[in-house]
Chimera marker file (.cmm) of the C-alpha trace (Angstrom):
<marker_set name="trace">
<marker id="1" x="40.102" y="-13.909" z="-1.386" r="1" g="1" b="0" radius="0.5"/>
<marker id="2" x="39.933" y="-16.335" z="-4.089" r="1" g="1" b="0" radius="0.5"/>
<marker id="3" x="36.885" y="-16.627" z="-5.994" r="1" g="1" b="0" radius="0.5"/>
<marker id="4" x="34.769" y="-20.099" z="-7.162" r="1" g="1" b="0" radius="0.5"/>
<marker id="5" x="32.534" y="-19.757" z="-10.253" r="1" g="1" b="0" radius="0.5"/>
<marker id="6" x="28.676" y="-21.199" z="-10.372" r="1" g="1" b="0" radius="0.5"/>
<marker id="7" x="25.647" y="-21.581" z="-12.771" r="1" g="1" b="0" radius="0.5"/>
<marker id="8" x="22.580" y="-20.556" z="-12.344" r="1" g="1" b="0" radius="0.5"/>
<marker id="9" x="19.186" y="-20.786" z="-14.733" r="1" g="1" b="0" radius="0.5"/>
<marker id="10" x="17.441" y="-17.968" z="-14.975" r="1" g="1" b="0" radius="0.5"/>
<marker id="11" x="14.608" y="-16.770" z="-17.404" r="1" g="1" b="0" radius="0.5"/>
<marker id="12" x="15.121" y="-14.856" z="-20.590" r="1" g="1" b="0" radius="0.5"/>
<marker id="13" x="13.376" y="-11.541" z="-18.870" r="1" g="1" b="0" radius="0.5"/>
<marker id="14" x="15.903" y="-11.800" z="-16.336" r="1" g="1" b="0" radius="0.5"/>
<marker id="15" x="18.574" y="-11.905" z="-18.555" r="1" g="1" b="0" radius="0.5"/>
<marker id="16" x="17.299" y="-9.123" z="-20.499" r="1" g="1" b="0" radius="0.5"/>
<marker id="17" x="16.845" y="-6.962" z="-17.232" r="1" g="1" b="0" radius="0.5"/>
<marker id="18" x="20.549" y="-8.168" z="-16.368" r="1" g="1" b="0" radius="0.5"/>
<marker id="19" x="21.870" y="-6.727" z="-19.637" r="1" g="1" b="0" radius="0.5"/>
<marker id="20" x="20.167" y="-3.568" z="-19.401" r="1" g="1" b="0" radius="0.5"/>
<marker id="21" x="20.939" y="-2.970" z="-15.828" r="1" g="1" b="0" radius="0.5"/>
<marker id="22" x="25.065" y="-3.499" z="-16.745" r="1" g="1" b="0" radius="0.5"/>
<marker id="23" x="24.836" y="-1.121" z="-19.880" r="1" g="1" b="0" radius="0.5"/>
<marker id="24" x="22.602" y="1.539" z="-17.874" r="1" g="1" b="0" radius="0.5"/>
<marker id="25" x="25.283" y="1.506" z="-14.982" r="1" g="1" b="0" radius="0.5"/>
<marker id="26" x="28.839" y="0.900" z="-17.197" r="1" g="1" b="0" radius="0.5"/>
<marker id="27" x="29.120" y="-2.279" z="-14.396" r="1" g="1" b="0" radius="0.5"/>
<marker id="28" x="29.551" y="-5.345" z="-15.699" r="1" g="1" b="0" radius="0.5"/>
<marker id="29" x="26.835" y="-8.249" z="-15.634" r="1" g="1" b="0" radius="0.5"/>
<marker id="30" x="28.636" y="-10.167" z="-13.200" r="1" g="1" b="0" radius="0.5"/>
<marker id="31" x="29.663" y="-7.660" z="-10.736" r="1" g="1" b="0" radius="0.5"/>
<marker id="32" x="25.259" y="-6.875" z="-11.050" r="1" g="1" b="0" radius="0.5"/>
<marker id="33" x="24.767" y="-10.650" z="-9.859" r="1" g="1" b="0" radius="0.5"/>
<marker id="34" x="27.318" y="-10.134" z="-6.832" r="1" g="1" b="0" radius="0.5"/>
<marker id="35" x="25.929" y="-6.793" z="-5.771" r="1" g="1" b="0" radius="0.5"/>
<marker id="36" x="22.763" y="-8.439" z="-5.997" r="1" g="1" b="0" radius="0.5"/>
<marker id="37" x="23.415" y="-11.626" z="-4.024" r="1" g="1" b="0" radius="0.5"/>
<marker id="38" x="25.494" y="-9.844" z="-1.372" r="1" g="1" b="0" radius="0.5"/>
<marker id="39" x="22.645" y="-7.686" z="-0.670" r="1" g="1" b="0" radius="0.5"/>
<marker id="40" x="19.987" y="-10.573" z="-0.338" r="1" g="1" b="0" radius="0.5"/>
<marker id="41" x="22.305" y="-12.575" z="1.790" r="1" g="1" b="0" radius="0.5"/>
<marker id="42" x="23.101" y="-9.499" z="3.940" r="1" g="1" b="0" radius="0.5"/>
<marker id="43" x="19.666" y="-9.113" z="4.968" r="1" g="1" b="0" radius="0.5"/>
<marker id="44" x="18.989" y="-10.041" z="8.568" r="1" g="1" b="0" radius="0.5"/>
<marker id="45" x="16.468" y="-13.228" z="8.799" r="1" g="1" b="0" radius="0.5"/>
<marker id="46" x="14.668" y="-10.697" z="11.053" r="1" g="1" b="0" radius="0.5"/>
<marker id="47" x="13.449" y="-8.999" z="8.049" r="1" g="1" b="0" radius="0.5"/>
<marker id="48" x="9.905" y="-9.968" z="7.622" r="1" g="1" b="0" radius="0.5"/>
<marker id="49" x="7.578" y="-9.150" z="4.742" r="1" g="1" b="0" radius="0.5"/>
<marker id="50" x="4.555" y="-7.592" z="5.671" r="1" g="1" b="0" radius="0.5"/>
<marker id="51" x="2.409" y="-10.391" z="3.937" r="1" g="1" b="0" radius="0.5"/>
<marker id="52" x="4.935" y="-12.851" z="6.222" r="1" g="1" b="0" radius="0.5"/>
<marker id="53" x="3.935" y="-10.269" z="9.570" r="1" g="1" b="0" radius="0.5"/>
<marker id="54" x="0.110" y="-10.681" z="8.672" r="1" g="1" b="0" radius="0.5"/>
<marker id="55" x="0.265" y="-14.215" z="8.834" r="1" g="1" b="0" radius="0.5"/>
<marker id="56" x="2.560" y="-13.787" z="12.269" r="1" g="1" b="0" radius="0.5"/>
<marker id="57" x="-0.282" y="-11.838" z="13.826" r="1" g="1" b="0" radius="0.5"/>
<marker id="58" x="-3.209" y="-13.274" z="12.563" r="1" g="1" b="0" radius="0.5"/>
<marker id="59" x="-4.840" y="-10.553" z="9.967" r="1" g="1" b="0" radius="0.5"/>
<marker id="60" x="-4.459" y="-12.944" z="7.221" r="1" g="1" b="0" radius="0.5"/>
<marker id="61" x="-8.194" y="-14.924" z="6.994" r="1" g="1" b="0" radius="0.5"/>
<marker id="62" x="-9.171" y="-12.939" z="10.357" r="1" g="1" b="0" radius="0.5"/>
<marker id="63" x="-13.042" y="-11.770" z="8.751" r="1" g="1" b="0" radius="0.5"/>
<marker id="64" x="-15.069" y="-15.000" z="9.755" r="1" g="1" b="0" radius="0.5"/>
<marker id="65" x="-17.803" y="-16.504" z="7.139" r="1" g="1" b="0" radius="0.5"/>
<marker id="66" x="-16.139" y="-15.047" z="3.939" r="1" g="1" b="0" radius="0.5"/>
<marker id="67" x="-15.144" y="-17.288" z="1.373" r="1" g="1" b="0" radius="0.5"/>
<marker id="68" x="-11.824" y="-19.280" z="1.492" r="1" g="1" b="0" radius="0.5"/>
<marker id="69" x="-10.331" y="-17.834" z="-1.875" r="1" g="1" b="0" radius="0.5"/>
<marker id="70" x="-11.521" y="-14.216" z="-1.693" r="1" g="1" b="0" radius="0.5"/>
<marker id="71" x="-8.045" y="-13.035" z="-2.617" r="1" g="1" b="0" radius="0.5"/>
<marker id="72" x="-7.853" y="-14.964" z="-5.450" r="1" g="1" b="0" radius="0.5"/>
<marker id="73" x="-10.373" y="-15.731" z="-7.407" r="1" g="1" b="0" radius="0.5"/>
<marker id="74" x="-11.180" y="-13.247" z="-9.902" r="1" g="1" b="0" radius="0.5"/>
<marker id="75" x="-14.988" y="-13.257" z="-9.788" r="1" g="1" b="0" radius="0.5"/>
<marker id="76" x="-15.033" y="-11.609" z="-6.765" r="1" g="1" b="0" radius="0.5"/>
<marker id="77" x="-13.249" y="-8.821" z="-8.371" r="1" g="1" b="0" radius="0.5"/>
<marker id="78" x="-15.503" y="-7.569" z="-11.006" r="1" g="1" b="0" radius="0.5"/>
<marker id="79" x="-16.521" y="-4.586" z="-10.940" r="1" g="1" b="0" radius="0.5"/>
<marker id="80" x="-13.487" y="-3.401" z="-8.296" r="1" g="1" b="0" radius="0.5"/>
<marker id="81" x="-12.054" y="-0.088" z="-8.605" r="1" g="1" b="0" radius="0.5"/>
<marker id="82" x="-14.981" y="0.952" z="-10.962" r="1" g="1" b="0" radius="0.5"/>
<marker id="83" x="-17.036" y="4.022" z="-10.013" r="1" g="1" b="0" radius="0.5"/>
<marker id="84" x="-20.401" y="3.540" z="-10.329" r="1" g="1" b="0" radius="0.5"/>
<link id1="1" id2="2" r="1" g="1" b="0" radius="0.2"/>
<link id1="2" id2="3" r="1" g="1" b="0" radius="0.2"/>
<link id1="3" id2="4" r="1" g="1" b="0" radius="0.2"/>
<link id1="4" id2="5" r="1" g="1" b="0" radius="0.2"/>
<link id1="5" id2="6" r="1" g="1" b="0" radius="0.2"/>
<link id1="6" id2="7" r="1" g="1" b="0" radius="0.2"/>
<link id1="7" id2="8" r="1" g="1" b="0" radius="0.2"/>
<link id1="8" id2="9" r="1" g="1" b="0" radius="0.2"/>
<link id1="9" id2="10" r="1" g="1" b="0" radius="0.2"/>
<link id1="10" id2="11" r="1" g="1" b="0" radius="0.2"/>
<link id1="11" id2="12" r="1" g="1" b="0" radius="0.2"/>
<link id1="12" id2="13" r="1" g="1" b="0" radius="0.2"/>
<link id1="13" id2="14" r="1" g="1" b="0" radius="0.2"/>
<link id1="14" id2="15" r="1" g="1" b="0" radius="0.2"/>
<link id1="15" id2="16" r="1" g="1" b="0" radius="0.2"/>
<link id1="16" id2="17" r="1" g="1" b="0" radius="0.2"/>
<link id1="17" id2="18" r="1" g="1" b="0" radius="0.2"/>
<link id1="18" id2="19" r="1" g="1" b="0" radius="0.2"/>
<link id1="19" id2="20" r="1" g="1" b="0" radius="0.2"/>
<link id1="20" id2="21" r="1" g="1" b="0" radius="0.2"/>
<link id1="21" id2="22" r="1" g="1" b="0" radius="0.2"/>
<link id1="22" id2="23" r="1" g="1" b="0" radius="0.2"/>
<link id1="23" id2="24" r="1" g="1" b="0" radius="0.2"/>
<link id1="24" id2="25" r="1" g="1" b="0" radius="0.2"/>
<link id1="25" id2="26" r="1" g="1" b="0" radius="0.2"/>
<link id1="26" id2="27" r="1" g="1" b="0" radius="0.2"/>
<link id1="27" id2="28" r="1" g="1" b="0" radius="0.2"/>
<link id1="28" id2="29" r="1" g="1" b="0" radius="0.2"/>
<link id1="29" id2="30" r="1" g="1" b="0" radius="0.2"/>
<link id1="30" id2="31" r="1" g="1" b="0" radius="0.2"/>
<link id1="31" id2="32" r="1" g="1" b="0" radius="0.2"/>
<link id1="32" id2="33" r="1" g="1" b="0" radius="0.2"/>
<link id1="33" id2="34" r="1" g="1" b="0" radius="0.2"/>
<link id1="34" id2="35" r="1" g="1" b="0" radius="0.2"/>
<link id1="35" id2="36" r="1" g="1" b="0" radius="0.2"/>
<link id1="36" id2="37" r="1" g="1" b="0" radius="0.2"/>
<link id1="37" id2="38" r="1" g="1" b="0" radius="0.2"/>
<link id1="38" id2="39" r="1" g="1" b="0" radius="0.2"/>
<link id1="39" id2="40" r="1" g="1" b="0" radius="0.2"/>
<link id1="40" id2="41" r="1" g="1" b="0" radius="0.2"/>
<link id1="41" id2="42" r="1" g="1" b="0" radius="0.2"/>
<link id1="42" id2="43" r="1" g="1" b="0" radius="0.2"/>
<link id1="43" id2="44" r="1" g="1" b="0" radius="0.2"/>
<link id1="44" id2="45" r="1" g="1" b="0" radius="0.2"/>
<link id1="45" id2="46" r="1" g="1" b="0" radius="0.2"/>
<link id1="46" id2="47" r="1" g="1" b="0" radius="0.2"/>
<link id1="47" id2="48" r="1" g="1" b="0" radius="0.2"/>
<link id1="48" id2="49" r="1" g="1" b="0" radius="0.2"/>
<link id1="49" id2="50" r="1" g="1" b="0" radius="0.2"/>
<link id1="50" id2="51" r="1" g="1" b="0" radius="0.2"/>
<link id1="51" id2="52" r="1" g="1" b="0" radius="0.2"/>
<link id1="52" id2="53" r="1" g="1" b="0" radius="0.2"/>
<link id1="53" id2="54" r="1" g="1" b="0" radius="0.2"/>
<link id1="54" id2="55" r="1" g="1" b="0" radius="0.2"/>
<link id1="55" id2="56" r="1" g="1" b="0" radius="0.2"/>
<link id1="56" id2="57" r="1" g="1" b="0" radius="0.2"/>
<link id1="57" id2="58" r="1" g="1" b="0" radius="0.2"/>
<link id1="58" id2="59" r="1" g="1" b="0" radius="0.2"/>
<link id1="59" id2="60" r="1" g="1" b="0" radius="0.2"/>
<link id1="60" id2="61" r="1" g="1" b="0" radius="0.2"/>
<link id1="61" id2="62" r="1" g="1" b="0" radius="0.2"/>
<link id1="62" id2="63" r="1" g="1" b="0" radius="0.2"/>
<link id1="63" id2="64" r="1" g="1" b="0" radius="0.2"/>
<link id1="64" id2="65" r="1" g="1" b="0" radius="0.2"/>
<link id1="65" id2="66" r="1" g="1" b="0" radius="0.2"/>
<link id1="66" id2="67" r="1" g="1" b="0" radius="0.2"/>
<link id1="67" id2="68" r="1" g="1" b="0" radius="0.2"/>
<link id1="68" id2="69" r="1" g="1" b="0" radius="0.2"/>
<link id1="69" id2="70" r="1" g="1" b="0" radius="0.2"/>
<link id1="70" id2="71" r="1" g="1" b="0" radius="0.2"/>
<link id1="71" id2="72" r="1" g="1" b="0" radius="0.2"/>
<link id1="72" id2="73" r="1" g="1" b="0" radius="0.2"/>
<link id1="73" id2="74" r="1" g="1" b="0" radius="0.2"/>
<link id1="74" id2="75" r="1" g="1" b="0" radius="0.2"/>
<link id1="75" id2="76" r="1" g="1" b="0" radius="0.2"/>
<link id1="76" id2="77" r="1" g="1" b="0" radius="0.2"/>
<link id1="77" id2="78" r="1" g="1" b="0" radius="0.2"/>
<link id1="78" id2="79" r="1" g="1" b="0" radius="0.2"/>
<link id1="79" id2="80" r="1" g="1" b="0" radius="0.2"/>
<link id1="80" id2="81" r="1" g="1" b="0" radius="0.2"/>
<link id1="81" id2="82" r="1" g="1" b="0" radius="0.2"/>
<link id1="82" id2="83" r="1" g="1" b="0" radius="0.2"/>
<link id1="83" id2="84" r="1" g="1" b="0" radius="0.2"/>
</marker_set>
């Protein structure tokens, strides 16, 4: 099997992470990259998320006359997870 060499930009913290995970392990950084790309390319397109299965079934924006960005916007958050 021969073997083709490629670039790719990634961000410092990834780097970092990269580093840490080859000196934690003894494995070296690029052996980390081709364990990690293997496994995302090995998973089966049949793999769904369960944000991606939501949206599928049609839980995601299912509660009628709510606003639009409740999800997101952080004033409707204040106060959450506070006990009163």
């Amino acid at each position: 099997m021969t073997s083709a060499r490629i670039s790719v930009r990634v961000s410092g913290r990834i780097v970092q992470r990269l580093k840490e995970r080859s000196r934690k392990t003894g494995v070296k950084e690029s052996e980390v990259v081709r364990d990690a790309i293997e496994e995302y390319l090995s998973k089966s397109d049949s793999e769904k998320t369960a944000y991606e299965r939501a949206v599928e079934t049609g839980l995601i924006g299912c509660a009628k006359g709510l606003p639009r960005d409740l999800s997101t916007n952080k004033k409707y958050f204040k106060g959450f997870g506070r006990s009163r």
